[in-house]
MARGU-236444 format. One record per residue (C-alpha): x, y, z; residue number from 0. Coordinates in steps of 0.05 Angstrom, whole numbers. Layout:
<xx:X; yy:Y; zz:Z; nr:NUM>
...
This chain:
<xx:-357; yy:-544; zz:-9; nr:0>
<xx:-295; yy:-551; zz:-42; nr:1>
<xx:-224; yy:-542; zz:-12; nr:2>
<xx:-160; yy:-500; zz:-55; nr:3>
<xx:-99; yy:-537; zz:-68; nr:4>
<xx:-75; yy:-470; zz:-42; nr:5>
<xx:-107; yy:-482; zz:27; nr:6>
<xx:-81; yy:-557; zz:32; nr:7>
<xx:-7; yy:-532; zz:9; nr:8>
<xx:-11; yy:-472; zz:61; nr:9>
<xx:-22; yy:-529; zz:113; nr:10>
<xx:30; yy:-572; zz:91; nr:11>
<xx:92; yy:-513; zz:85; nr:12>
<xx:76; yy:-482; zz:146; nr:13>
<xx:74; yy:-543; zz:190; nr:14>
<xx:138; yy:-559; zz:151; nr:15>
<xx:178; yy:-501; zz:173; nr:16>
<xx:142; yy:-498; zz:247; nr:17>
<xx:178; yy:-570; zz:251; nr:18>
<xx:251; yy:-550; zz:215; nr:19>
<xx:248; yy:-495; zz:269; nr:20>
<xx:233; yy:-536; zz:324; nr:21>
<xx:288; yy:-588; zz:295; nr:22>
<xx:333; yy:-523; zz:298; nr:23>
<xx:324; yy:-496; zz:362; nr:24>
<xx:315; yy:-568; zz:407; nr:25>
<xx:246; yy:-554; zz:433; nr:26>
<xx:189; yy:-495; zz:429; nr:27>
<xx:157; yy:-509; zz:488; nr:28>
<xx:80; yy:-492; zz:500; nr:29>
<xx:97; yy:-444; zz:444; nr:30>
<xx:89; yy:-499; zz:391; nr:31>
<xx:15; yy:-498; zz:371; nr:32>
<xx:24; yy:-415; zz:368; nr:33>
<xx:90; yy:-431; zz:324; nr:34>
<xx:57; yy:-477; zz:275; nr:35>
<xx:-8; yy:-438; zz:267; nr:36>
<xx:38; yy:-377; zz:246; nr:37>
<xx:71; yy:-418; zz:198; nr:38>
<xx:8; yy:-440; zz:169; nr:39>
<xx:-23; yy:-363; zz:167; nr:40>
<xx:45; yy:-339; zz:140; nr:41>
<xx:41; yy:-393; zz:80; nr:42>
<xx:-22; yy:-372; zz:64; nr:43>
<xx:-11; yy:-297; zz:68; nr:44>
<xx:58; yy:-306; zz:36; nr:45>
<xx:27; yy:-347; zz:-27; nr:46>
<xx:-28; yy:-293; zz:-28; nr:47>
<xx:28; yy:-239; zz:-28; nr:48>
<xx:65; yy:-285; zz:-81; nr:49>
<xx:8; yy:-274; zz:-128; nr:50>
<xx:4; yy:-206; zz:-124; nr:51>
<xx:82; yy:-190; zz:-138; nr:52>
<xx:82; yy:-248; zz:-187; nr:53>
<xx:158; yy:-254; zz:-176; nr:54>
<xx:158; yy:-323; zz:-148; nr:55>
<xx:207; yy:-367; zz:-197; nr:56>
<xx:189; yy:-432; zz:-151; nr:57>
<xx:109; yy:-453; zz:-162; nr:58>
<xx:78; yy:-518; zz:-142; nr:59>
<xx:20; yy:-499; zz:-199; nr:60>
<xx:-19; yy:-428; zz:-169; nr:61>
<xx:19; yy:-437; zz:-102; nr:62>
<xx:84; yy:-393; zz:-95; nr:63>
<xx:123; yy:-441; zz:-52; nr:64>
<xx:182; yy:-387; zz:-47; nr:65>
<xx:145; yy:-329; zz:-17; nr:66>
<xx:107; yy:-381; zz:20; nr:67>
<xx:168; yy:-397; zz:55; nr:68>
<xx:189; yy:-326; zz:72; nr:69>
<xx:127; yy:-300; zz:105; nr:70>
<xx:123; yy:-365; zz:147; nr:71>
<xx:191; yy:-352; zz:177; nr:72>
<xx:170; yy:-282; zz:191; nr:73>
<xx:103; yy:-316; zz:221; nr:74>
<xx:155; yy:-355; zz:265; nr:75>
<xx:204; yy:-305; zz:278; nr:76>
<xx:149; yy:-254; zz:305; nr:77>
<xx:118; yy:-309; zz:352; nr:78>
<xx:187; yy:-327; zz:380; nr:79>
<xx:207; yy:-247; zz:387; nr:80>
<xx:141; yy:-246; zz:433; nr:81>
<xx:151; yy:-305; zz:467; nr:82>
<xx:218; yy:-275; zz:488; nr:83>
<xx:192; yy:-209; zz:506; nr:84>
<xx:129; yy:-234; zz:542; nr:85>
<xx:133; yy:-245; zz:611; nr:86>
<xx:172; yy:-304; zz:641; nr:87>
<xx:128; yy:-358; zz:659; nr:88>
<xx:153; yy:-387; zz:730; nr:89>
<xx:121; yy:-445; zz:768; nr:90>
<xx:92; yy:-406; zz:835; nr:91>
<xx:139; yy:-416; zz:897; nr:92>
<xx:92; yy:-446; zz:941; nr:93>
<xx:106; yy:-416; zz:1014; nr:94>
């Protein structure tokens, strides 16, 4: 069984940008396993989506590093838009 270099790179962009946004924002919460595994999904679709258009001027060899980038932000973006929109999680009020 042999692992991609696109597989390993996937890893390594999305956990990159999971951490700049947690830099950016001061914390993610619970949320931060659910942020980082979009990140790594959205690298991987993005570089997969990056192939297809073939429009990518930034390539670390087969990888498209650029379009990479994009779809993991919209990975991140659409787990923080749910997070916001899901209900509020409260401790219960004991009585």
């Amino acid at each position: 069984m042999a692992l991609g270099p696109a597989h390993v790179l996937a890893v390594l962009v999305g956990l990159f940008h999971a951490a700049l946004f947690v830099f950016i924002r001061g914390r993610a919460g619970g949320r931060i396993l659910l942020v980082a595994c979009a990140a790594i999904l959205g690298a991987w679709a993005g570089d997969a989506v990056g192939g297809r258009l073939g429009v990518d001027p930034l390539r670390v060899g087969d990888f498209h590093v650029i379009s990479a980038s994009v779809v993991a932000w919209i990975g991140i973006g659409f787990v923080a838009v749910i997070a916001v929109l899901g209900p509020a999680s409260t401790p219960e009020e004991s009585e």
